[in-house]
LUMLUMDO-818269 format. One line per field, with one value per residue (C-alpha): residue in three letters; x, y, z; residue number from 1. Coordinates in steps of 0.02 Angstrom, whole numbers, plus 32768, in hexadecimal, padded with zeros to 4 digits. Example, Ala and Ser with C-alpha at 12.3 -4.5 7.8 and 13.67 -1.06 7.14 Angstrom:
type = [ALA_SER]
c1 = [8267_82AC]
c2 = [7F1F_7FCB]
c3 = [8186_8165]
seq = [1_2]
This chain:
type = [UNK_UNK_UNK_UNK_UNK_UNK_UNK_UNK_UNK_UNK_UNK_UNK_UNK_UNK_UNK_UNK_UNK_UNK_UNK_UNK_UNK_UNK_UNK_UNK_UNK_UNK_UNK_UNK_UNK_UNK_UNK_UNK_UNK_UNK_UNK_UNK_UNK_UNK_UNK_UNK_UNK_UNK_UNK_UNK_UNK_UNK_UNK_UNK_UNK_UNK_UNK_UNK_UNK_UNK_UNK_UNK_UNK_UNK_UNK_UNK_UNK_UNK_UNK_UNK_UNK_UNK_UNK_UNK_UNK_UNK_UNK_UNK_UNK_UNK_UNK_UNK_UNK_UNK_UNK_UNK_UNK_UNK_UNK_UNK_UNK_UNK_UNK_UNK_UNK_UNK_UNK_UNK_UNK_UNK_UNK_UNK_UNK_UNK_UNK_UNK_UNK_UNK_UNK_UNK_UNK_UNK_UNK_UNK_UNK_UNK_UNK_UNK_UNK_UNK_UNK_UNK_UNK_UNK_UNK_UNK_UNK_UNK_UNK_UNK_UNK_UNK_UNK_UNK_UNK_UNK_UNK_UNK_UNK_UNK_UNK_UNK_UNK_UNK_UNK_UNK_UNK_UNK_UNK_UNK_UNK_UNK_UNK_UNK_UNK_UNK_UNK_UNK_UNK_UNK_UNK_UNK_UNK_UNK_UNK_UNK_UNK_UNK_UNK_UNK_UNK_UNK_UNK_UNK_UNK_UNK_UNK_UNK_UNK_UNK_UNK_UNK_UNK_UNK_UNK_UNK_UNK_UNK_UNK_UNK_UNK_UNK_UNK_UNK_UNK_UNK_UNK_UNK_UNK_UNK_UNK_UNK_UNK_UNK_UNK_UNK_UNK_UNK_UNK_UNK_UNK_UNK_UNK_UNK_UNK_UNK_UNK_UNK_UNK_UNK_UNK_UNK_UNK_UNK_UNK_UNK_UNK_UNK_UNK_UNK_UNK_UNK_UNK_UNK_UNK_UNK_UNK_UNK_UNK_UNK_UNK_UNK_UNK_UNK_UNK_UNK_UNK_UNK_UNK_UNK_UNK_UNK_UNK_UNK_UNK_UNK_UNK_UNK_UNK_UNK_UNK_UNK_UNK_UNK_UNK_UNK_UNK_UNK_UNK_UNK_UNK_UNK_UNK_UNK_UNK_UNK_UNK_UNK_UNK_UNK_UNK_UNK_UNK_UNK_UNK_UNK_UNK_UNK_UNK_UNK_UNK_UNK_UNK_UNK_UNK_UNK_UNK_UNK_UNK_UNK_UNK_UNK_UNK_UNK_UNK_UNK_UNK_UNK_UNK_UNK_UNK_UNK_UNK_UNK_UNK_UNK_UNK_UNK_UNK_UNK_UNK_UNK_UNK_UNK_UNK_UNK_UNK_UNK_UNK_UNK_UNK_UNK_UNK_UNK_UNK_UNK_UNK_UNK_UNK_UNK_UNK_UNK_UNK_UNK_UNK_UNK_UNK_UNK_UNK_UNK_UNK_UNK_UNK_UNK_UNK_UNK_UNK_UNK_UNK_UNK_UNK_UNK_UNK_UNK_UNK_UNK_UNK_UNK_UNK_UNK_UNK_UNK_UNK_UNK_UNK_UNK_UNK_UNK_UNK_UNK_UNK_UNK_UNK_UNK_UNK_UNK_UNK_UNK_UNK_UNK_UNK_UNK_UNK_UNK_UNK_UNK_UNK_UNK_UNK_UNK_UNK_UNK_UNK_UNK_UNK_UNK_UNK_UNK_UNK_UNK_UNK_UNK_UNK_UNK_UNK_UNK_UNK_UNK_UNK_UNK_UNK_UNK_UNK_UNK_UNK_UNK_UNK_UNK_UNK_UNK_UNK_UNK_UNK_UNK_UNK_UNK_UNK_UNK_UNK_UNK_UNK_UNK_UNK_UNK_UNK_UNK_UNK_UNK_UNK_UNK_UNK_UNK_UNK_UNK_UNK_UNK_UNK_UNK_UNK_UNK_UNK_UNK_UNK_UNK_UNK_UNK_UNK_UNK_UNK_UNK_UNK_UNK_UNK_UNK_UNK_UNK_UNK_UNK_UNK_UNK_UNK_UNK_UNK_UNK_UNK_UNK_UNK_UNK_UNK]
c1 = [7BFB_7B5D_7B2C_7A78_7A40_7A1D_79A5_7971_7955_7C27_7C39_7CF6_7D10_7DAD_7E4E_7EC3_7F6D_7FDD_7FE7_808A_806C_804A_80DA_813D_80FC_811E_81CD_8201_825D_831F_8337_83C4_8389_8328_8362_82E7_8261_824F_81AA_820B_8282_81FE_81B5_825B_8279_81C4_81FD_82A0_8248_81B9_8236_8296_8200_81D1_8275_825F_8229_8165_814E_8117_808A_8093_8089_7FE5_7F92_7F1C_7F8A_7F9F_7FE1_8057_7FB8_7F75_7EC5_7EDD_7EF7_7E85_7E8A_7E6E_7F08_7F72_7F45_7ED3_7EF4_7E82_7EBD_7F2A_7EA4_7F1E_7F64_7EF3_7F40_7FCD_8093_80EF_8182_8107_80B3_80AD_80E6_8093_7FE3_800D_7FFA_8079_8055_80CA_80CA_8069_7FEE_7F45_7EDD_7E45_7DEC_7D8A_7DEF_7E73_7EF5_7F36_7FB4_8047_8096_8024_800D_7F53_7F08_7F45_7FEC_8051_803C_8046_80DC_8138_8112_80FE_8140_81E1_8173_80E3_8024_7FDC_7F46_7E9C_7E26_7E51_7DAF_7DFA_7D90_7D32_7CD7_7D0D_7D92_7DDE_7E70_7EA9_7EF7_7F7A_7F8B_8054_802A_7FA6_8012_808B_800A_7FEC_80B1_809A_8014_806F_8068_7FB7_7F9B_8005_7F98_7EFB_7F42_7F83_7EE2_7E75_7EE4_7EDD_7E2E_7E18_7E7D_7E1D_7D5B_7DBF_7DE0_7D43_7CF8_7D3F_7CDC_7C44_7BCB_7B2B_7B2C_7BDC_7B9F_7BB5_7C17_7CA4_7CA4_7CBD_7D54_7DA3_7D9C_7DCE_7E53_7E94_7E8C_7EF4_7F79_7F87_7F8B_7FF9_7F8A_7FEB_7F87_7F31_7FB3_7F60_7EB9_7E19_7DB1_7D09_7CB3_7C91_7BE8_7B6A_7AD2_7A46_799E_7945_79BF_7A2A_7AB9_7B21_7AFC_7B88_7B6F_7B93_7BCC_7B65_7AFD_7B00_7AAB_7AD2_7AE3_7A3C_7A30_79B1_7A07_7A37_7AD0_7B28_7BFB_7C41_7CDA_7D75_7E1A_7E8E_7F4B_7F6E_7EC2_7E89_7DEF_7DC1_7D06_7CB4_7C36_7BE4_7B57_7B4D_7AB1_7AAE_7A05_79FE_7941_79BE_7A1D_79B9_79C6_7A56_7A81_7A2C_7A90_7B33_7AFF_7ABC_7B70_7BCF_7B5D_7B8D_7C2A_7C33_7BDF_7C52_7CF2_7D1D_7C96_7C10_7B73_7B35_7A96_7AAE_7AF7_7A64_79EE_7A43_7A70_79A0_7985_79ED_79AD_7905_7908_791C_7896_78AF_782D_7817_77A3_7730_7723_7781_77F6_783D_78DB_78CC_797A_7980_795F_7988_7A39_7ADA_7B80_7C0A_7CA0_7D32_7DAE_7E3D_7E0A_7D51_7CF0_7C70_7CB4_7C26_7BF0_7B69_7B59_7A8F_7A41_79A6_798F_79B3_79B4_7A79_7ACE_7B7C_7BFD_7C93_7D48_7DF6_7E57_7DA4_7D97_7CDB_7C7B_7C0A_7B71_7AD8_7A4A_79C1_7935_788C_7838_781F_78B6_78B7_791C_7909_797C_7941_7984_7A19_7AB4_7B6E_7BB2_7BEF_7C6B_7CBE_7C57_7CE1_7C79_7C69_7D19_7CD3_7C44_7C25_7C32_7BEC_7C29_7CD7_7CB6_7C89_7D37_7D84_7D42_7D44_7DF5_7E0A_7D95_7E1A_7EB7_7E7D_7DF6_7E11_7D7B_7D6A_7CCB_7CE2_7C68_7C43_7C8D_7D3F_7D22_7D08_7DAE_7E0C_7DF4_7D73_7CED_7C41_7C4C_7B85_7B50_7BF1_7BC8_7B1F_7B60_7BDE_7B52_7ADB_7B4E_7B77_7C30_7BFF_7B84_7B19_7AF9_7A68_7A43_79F5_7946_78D1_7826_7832_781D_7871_7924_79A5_7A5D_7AD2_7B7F_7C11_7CB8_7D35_7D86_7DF6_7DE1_7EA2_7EC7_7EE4_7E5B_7DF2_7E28_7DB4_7E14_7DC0_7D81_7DAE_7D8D_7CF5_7CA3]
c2 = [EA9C_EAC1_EA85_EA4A_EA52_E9A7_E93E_E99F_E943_EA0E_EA68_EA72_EB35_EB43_EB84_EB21_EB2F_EAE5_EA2D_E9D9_E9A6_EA5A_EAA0_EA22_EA4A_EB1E_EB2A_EBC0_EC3F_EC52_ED13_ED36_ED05_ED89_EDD4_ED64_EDD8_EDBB_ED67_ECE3_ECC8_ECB6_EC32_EBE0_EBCD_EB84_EB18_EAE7_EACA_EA53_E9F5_E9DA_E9A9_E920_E8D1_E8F0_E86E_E875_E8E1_E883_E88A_E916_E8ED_E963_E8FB_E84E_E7BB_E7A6_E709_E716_E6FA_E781_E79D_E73E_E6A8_E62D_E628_E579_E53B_E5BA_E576_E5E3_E684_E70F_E776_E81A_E8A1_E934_E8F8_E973_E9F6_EA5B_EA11_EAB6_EA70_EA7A_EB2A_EBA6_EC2D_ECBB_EC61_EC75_ED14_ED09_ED8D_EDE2_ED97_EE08_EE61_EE79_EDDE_EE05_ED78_ED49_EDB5_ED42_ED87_ED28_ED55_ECE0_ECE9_EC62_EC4C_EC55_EBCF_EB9C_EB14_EB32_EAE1_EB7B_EB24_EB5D_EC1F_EC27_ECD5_ECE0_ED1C_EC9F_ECA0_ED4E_ED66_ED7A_EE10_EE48_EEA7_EEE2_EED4_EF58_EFA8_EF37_EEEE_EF7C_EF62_EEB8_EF21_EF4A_EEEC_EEB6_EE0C_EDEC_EE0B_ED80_ED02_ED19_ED08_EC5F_EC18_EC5E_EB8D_EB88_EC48_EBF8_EB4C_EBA6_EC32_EBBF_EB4D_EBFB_EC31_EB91_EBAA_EC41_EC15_EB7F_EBCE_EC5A_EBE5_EB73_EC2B_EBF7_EB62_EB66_EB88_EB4B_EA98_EA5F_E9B8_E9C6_E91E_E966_EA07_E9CD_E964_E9FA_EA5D_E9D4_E98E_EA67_EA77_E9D5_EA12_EAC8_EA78_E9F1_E970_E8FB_E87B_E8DF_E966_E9AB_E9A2_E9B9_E9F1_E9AC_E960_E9F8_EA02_EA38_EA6C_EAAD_EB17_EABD_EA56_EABC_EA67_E9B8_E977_E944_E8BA_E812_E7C0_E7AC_E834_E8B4_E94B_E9E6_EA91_EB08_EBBA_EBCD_EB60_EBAB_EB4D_EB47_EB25_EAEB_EA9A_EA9C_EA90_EA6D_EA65_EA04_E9E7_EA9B_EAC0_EB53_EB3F_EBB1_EBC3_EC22_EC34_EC22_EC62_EC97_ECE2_ED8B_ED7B_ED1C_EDBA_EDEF_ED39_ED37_EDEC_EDC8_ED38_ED7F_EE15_EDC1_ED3A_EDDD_EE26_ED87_ED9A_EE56_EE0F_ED80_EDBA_ED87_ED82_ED76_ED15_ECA9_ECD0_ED93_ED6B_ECFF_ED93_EE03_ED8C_ED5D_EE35_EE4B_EDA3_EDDA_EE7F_EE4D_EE11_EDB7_EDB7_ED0F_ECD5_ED80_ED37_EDB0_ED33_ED70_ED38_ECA8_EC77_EBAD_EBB5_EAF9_EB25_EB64_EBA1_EB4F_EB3D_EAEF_EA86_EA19_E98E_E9AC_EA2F_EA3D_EA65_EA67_EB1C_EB45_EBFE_EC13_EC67_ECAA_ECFC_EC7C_EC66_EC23_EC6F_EC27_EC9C_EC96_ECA6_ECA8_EC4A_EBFE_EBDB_EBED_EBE8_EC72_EC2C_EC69_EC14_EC74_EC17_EC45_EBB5_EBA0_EBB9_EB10_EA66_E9B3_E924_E8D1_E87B_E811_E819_E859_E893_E83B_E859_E7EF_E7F7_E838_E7FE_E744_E6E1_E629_E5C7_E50D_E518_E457_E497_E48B_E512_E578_E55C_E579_E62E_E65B_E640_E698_E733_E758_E747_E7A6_E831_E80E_E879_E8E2_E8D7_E87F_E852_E7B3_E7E4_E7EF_E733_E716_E77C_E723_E685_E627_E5D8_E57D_E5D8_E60C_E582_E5A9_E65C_E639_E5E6_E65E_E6E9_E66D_E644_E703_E6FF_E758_E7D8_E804_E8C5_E8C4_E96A_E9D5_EA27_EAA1_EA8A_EA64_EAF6_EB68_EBA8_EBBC_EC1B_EC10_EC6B_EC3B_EC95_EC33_ECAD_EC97_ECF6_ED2F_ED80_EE2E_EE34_EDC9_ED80_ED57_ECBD_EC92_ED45_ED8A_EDFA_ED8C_ED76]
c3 = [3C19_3C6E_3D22_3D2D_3DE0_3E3D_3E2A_3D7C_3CF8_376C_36F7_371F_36FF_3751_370D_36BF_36E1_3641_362B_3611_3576_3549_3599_3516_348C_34AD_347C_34B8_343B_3481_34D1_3553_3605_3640_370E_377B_37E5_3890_386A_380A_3884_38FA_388E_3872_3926_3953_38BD_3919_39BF_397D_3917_39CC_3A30_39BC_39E1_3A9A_3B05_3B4D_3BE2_3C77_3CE4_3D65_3E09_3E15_3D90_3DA2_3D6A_3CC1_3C5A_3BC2_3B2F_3AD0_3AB8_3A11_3A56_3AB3_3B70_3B81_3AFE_3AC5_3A1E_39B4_3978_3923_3888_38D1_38F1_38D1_3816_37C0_381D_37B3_37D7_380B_37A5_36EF_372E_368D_36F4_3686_36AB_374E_37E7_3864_38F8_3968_3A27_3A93_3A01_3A2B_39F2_3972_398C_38FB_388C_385D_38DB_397A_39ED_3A3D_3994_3948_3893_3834_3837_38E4_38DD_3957_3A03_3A78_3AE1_3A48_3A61_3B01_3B36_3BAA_3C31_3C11_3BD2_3BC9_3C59_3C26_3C46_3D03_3D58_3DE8_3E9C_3EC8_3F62_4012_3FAF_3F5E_3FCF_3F7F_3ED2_3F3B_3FD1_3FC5_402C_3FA1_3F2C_3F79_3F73_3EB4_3E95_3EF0_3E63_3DD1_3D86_3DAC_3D4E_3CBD_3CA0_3CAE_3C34_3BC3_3BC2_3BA4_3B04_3AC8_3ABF_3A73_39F2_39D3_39BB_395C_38E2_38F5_38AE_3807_37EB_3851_37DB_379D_375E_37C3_3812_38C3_38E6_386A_38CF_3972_3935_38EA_3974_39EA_397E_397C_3A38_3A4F_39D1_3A11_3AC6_3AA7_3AE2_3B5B_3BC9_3C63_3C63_3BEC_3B65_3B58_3BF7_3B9F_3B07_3A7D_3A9B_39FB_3A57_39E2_39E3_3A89_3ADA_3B33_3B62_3B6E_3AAA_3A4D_39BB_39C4_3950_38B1_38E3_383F_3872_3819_384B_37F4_37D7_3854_38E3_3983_39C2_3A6D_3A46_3AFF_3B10_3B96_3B8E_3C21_3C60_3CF2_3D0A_3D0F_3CA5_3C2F_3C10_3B8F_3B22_3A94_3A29_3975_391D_3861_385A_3897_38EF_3984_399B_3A32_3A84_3A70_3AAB_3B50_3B83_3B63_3BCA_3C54_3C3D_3C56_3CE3_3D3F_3D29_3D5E_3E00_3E1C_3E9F_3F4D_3FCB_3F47_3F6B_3EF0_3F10_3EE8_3E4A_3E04_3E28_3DC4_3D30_3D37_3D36_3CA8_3C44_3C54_3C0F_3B71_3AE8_3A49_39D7_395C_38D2_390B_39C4_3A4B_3AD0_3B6B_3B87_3C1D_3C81_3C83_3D4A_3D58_3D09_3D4B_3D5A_3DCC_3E25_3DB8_3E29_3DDE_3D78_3DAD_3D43_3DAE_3E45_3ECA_3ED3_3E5B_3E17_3DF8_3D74_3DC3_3E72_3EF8_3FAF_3FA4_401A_3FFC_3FC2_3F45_3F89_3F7C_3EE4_3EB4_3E00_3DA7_3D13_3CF9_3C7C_3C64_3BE6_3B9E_3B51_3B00_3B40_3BF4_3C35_3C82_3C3A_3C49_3C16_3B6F_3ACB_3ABA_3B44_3AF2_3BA0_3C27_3CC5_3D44_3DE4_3E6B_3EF6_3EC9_3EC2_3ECE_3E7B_3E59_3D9C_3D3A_3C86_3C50_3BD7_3C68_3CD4_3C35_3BFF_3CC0_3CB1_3BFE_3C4B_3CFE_3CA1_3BF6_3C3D_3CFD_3D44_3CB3_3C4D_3BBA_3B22_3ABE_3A19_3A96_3AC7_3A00_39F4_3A74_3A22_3A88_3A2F_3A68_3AFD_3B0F_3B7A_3BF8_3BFB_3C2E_3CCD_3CF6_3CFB_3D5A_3DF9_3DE3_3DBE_3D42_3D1D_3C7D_3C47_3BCE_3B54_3BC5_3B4B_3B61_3B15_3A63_39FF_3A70_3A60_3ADA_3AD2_3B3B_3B64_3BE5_3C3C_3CB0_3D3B_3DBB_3E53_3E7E_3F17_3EBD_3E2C_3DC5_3D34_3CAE_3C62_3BCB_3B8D_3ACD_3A59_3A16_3AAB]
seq = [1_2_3_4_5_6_7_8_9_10_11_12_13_14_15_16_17_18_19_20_21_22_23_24_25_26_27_28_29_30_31_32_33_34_35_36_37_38_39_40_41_42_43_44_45_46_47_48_49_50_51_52_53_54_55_56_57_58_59_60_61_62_63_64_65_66_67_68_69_70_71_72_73_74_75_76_77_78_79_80_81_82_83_84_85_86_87_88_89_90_91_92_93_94_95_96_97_98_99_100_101_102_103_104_105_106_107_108_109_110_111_112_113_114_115_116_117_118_119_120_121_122_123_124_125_126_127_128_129_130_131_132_133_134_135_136_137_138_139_140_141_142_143_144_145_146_147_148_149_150_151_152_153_154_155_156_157_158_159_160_161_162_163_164_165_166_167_168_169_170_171_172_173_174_175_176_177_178_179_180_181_182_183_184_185_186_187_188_189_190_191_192_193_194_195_196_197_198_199_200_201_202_203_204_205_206_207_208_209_210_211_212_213_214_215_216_217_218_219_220_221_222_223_224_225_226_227_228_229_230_231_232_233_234_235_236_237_238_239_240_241_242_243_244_245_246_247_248_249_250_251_252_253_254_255_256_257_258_259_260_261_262_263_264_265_266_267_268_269_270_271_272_273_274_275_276_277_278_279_280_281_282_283_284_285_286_287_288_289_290_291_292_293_294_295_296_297_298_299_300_301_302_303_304_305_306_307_308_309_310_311_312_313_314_315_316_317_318_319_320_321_322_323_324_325_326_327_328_329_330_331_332_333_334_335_336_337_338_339_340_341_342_343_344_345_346_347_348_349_350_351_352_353_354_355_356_357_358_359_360_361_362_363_364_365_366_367_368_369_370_371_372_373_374_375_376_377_378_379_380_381_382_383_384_385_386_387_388_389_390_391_392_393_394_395_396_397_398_399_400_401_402_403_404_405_406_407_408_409_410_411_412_413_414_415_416_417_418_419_420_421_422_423_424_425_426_427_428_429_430_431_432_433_434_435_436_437_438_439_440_441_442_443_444_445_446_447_448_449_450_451_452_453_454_455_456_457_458_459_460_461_462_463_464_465_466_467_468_469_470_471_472_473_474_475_476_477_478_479_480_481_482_483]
């Protein structure tokens, strides 16, 4: 999810696992049992293990976590009494899967993203939540660049090394949010494809990232609305609801979401673009994406690592309709700091050169984006609002509407100060809730995050990392094989 700077203003392609009613009418022909492989008796005991959690009582709030009350987001705030249709009932029951239309990998393999194959023993599509496979020893890291140059010395400092045994919960939410993730836009491949109307994407992939994350209050969910950016608006669009816009051939679109667990975030992004005369926009802003992160370690200044994201950004040309564009970083766009519950976390990570002199440091979580447009490089807030996030630095306001007391009270105990989007609200039950909205965002409780566009015309790509800056390396959370 992008940080501006201040002031700055389907076709359903995926693959279908057998029905029930299909796996009735397949009478299977009687054989002698067949010895079980270790892949089925890795699905029988994922089997075993969901079928006990269901009958296990709801996990409570952790003590780290903004209070929470005992609704779900599918019923209203304000009486307890509505609730929406369950967003995960299109999803496969593990109890009906046809095995044989099924991959079940080995723990530990190497993930192919994109290729069908994910690791953590998880089947193909995705079903299982991952607290189901989790391995004995927890969630596998992420990419580790170790620190180079004045920090060499941290790889294998012993008192570093002490310090990192001392987070090993917050390695495991943040690793466990990350796969989550990947597995997710692995499987959003699948169906993201021209002609999928955007509104039924985003609920896919939301509706997979709270099943493989076992969705539970704030303990854990979604970091951020799905957001659906396309050609010149490069960030914070997500439809509303009765919006029907459908994905083209020659669209480029920006797929951002989080996920989070115990209110840490994993914020990345991709871009999807099916005709190949994008190739070189999009080449340039995953280079310059993975110069930043290359730059990013203890000691960094922020400043630096603009400069050399703007160097590499700018190198590259992309050549459209017979007109030649140089590729132009977004200068009034950033990455940032991630703290808990707060996705942008203060510190802002520039994409141009900079005078910022701050530097990164020790245990500091960030988001490394970069946006490359052909336009000119600079955005401005326009079109119709979707986002919207609790304001942290207002607690009190004189509100007139009882609509408004009543969604402020829906928004702390169902999103707390994570961003949130209007088709949520629609989710969560609340209805006629414009009016209330408007004065929530005009006393400043909370505040509105309008698509962010370039000049029409133009179009802008964009690609994201989340790392966490250990005492020993970097890790590069949310990297994959795909990007």
């Amino acid at each position: 999810m992008s940080a501006p700077v201040e002031n700055t203003e389907v076709e359903n392609t995926t693959e279908e696992t057998t029905t029930v009613q299909e796996v009735k009418k397949k009478k299977p022909a009687q054989k002698k049992p067949a010895k079980k492989s270790n892949k089925d008796a890795d699905f029988d005991a994922a089997l075993k293990l969901m079928a006990e959690k269901n009958k296990a009582a709801p996990v409570k709030n952790s003590k780290n976590a903004p209070k929470q009350n005992n609704k779900s987001n599918g019923q209203s705030a304000s009486n307890g009494t509505h609730a929406t249709e369950d967003p995960l009932a299109d999803l496969p029951d593990l109890s009906k899967i046809d095995r044989s239309k099924v991959t079940v990998v080995d723990p530990h393999e190497i993930r192919l993203l994109g290729h069908g194959l994910l690791r953590h023993g998880q089947t193909n599509p995705p079903s299982i939540p991952l607290d189901l496979i989790r391995p004995a020893e927890g969630f596998l890291p992420g990419e580790i660049q170790p620190y180079i140059d004045n920090n060499a010395w941290r790889t294998s400092s012993a008192e570093k090394r002490d310090i990192e045994r001392l987070e090993a919960d917050l390695y495991d939410s943040v690793r466990k949010a990350a796969e989550v993730h990947r597995q997710t836009r692995a499987w959003a491949t699948s169906f993201i494809r021209p002609g999928v109307l955007l509104s039924e994407m985003c609920e896919k992939i939301e509706n997979m990232n709270r099943r493989l994350i076992s969705e539970s209050g704030l303990q854990a969910g979604l970091g951020f609305p799905t957001g659906c950016s396309l050609n010149h608006v490069a960030a914070h669009y997500t439809p509303n609801a009765g919006d029907k816009t459908v994905l083209g051939y020659d669209d480029v679109m920006k797929v951002d979401f989080g996920t989070h667990v115990n209110g840490r975030i994993i914020d990345s992004a991709w871009t999807v673009a099916f005709n190949p005369k994008y190739d070189k926009l999009l080449e340039a802003v995953k280079d310059a994406t993975n110069t930043g992160v290359r730059c990013a370690g203890i000691d960094a200044r922020l400043g630096e690592i603009g400069a050399a994201i703007q160097e590499v950004m700018e190198s590259y040309e992309v050549e459209l309709n017979g007109k030649t564009h140089q590729v132009k970083p977004c200068r009034n766009l950033n990455g940032h700091s991630i703290n808990p519950y707060q996705i942008h976390g203060g510190k802002s990570v520039p994409i141009v050169k900079s005078s910022e002199s701050a530097k990164m440091e020790e245990g500091e979580i960030y988001a490394i984006e970069t946006f490359g447009s052909t336009g000119k490089g600079y955005v401005n807030e326009d079109m119709e609002c979707s986002h919207y996030g609790r304001n942290i630095e207002v607690d009190h306001a004189t509100l007139r509407l009882p609509s408004a007391k009543s969604l402020l009270k829906h928004i702390d105990t169902t999103f707390g100060t994570l961003p949130f989007c209007r088709r949520w609200l629609d989710r969560g039950g609340q209805t006629k809730y414009l009016m209330g909205l408007k004065q929530l965002v005009d006393t400043g409780l909370v505040t509105a995050y309008p698509p962010l566009c370039d000049v029409k015309g133009s179009y802008v790509a964009q690609y994201e990392h989340t790392l966490i800056l250990r005492p020993t390396c970097k890790e590069v959370l949310s990297r994959g094989e795909d990007y």
